[in-house]
C-alpha positions in Angstrom: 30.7 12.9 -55.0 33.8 13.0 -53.5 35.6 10.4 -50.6 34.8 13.3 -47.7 31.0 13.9 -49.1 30.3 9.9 -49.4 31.6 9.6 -45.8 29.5 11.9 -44.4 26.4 10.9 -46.2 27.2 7.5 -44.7 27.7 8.8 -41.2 24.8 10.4 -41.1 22.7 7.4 -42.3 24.5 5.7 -39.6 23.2 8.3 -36.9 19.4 8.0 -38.6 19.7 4.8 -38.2 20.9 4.3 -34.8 18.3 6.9 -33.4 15.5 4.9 -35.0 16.9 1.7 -33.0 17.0 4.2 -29.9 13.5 5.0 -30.5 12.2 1.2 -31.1 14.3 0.0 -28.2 12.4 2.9 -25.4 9.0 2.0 -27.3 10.0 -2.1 -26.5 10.5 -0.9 -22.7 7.5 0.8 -22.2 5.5 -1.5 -23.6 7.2 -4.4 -21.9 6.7 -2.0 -18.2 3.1 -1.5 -18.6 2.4 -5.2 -19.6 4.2 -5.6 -15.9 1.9 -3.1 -14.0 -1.7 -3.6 -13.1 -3.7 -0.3 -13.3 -6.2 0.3 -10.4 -7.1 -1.2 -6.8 -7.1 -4.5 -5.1 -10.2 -6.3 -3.3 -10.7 -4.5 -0.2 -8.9 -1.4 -1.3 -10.1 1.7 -1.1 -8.9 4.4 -3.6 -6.5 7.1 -1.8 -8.3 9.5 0.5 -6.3 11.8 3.1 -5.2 10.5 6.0 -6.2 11.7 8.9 -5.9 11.3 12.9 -8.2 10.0 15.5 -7.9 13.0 16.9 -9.1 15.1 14.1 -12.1 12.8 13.6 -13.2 12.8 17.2 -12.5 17.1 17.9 -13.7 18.1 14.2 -17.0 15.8 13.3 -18.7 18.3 11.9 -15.9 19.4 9.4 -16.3 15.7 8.0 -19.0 14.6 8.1 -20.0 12.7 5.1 -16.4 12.8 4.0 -14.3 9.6 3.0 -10.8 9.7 5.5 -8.3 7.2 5.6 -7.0 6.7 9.4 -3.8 4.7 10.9 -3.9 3.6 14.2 -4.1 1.0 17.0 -7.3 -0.9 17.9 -8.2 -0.3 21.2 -11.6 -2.5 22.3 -13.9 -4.8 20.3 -17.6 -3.5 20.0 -20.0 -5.9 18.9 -19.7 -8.5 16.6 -18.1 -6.2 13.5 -16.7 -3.3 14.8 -13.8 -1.8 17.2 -12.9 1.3 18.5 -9.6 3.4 17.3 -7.4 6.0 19.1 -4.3 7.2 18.8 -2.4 6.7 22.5 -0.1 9.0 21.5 -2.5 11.9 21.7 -3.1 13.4 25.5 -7.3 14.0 24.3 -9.7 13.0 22.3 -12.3 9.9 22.2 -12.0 6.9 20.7 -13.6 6.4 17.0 -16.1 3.7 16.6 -15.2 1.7 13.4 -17.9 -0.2 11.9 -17.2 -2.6 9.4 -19.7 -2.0 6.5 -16.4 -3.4 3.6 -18.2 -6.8 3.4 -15.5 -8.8 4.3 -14.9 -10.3 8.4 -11.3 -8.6 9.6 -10.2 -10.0 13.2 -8.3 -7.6 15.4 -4.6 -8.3 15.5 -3.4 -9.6 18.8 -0.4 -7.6 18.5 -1.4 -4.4 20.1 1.7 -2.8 18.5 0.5 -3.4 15.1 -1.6 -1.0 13.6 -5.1 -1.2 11.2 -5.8 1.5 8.3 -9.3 2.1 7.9 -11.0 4.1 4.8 -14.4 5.1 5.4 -17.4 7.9 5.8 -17.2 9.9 9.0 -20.5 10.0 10.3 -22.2 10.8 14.1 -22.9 7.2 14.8 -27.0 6.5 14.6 -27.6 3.4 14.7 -31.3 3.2 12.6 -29.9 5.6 9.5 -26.4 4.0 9.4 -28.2 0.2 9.0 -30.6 2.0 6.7 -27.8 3.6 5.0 -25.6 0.9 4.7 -27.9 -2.1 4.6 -26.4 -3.9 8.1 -27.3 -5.2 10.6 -25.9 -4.0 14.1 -26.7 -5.2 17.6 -27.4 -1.8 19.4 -26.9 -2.4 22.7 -23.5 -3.0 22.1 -23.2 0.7 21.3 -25.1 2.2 23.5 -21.6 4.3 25.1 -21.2 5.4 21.5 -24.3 6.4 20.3 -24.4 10.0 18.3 -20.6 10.3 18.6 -17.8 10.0 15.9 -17.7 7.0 13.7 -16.3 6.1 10.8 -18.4 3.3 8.5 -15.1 1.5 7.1 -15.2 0.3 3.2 -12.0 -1.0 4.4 -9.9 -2.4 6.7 -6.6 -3.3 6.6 -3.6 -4.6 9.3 -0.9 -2.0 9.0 2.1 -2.9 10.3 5.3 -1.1 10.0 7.9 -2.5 7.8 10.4 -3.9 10.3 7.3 -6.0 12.0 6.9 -7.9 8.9 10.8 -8.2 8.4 11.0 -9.5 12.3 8.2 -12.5 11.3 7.1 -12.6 8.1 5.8 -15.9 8.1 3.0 -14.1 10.3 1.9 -12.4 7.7 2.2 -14.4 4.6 -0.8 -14.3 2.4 -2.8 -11.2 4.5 -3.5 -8.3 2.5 -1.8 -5.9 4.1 -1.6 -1.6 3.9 2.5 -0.7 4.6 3.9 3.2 4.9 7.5 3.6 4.7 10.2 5.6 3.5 11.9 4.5 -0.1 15.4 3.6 0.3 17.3 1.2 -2.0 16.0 1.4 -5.8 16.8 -1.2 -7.4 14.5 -0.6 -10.3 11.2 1.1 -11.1 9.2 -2.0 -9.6 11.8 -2.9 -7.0 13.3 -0.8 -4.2 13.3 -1.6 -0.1 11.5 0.8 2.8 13.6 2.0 5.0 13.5 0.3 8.7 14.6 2.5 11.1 11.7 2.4 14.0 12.4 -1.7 15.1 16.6 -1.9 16.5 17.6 -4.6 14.4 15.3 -5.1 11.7 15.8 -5.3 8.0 14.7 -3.2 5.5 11.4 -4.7 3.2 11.7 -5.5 0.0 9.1 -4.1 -2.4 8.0 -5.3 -6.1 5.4 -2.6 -7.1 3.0 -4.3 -9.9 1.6 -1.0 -9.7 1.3 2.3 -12.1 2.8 5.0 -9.7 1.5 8.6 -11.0 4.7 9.7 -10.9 8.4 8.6 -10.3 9.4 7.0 -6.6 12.5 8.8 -5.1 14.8 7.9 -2.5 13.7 9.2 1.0 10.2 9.7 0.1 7.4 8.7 1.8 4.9 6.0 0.2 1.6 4.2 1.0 1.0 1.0 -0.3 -1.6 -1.9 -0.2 -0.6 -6.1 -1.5 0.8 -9.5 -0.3 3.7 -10.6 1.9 5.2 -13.7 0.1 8.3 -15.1 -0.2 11.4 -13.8 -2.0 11.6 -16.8 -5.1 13.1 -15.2 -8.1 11.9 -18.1 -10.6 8.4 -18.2 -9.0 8.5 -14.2 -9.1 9.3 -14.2 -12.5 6.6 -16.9 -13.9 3.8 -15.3 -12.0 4.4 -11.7 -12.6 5.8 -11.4 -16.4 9.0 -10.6 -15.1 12.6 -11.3 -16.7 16.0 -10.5 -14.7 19.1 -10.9 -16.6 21.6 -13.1 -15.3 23.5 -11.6 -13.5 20.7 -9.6 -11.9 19.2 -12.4 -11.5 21.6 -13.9 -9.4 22.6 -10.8 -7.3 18.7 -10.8 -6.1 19.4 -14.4 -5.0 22.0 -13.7 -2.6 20.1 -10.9 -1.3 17.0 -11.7 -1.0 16.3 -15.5 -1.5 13.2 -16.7 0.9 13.0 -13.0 2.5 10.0 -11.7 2.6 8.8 -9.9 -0.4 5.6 -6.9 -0.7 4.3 -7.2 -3.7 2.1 -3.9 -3.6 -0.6 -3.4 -6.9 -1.5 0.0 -5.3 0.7 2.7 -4.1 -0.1 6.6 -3.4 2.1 9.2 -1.3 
């Protein structure tokens, strides 16, 4: 074997073995992402249905009835102990839903009137006997007497959904709530870390996002996202410790200065 023939021989052991490292190194990285995800949906989370409007629910009953929707909109009026009435004011017709809370858990009406709820539920003519036999509850029926046999919706949950630039304007307000947030991806940072877009509040930051979530498919810039988690703090050490997570240095330090005691949404469900 000549000098040419053993060089080339070498070179090309060389590549083999630099491809294998290539292959070990993207088999390391996905193992090392899905050990940072959590696969499926929080407490008081119901999987993603389509949304739909007030206005749809109230004019088409019929067409859904029986079917699980997912609505945004503002609370209008408290009915009984556990339920509320929904409309959307932007809408020139159309009744207000009656939302009965049949999740299990107590939700209290935000006293923002501004901030919106999500509700996932069964749209159903509202009877009072077959939806406590249904449903095994307990309503007080004279309470509901102006809503008897029109549109309901029997929630399996209810969240506060306010838009991104609320929680930037006062986070503290919403530290700790489990919270359902719809915004528009703008600054990816990383596959778990990117900001929504804030363009409705004059003034108000973007929100920072750590997804601990397995999206179905990729998140691009300008699309539009649903998600459901946590507002907390923006501590990279306490970030890191509690979620798996390790930033590099100088990453590390760069989400620091941005981002250090800013509120953080850490999301472990997310659907378009």
């Amino acid at each position: 074997m000549n000098n040419q023939e053993m060089k080339n021989k070498i070179n090309r052991e060389k590549d083999y073995l630099l491809q294998k490292l290539w292959d070990a190194r993207v088999i390391v990285s996905i193992v090392l992402l899905a050990l940072l995800v959590k696969v499926g949906y929080g407490n008081n989370t119901a999987a993603p249905t389509p949304i739909v409007d007030t206005y749809e629910v109230s004019q088409n009953t019929e067409d859904l009835i029986g079917e699980t929707v997912t609505v945004r909109s503002q609370p209008i009026q408290k009915v009984g102990l556990s339920s509320f009435t929904v409309s959307d004011q932007r809408l020139l017709s159309g009744d207000p839903v009656v939302v009965v809370n049949a999740s299990g858990l107590p939700f209290d009406l935000p006293t923002d009137s501004q901030t919106r709820v999500q509700v996932t539920g069964d749209v159903r003519n509202l009877d009072i006997p077959k939806i406590e036999r249904d449903y095994k509850l307990n309503l007080q029926n004279e309470s509901y007497k102006d809503y008897i046999n029109k549109p309901a919706i029997i929630a399996k949950s209810i969240l506060l959904a306010p838009r991104p630039g609320q929680i930037t304007n006062n986070p503290s307000k919403y530290y700790g709530t489990r919270l359902a947030v719809m915004g528009n991806v703008d600054n990816i940072q990383s596959p778990v870390l990117f900001t929504l877009d804030e363009s409705y509040s004059l003034g108000a930051e973007d929100l920072l996002v750590l997804l601990v979530a397995t999206p179905k498919r990729a998140i691009n810039k300008g699309q539009t996202v649903g998600m459901v988690g946590v507002v907390r703090p923006f501590v990279v050490a306490d970030i890191e410790r509690e979620y798996g997570i390790t930033w590099d240095e100088r990453v590390r330090r760069q989400l620091e200065a941005d981002y250090r005691n800013k509120p953080v949404f850490v999301a472990d469900t997310i659907y378009p």
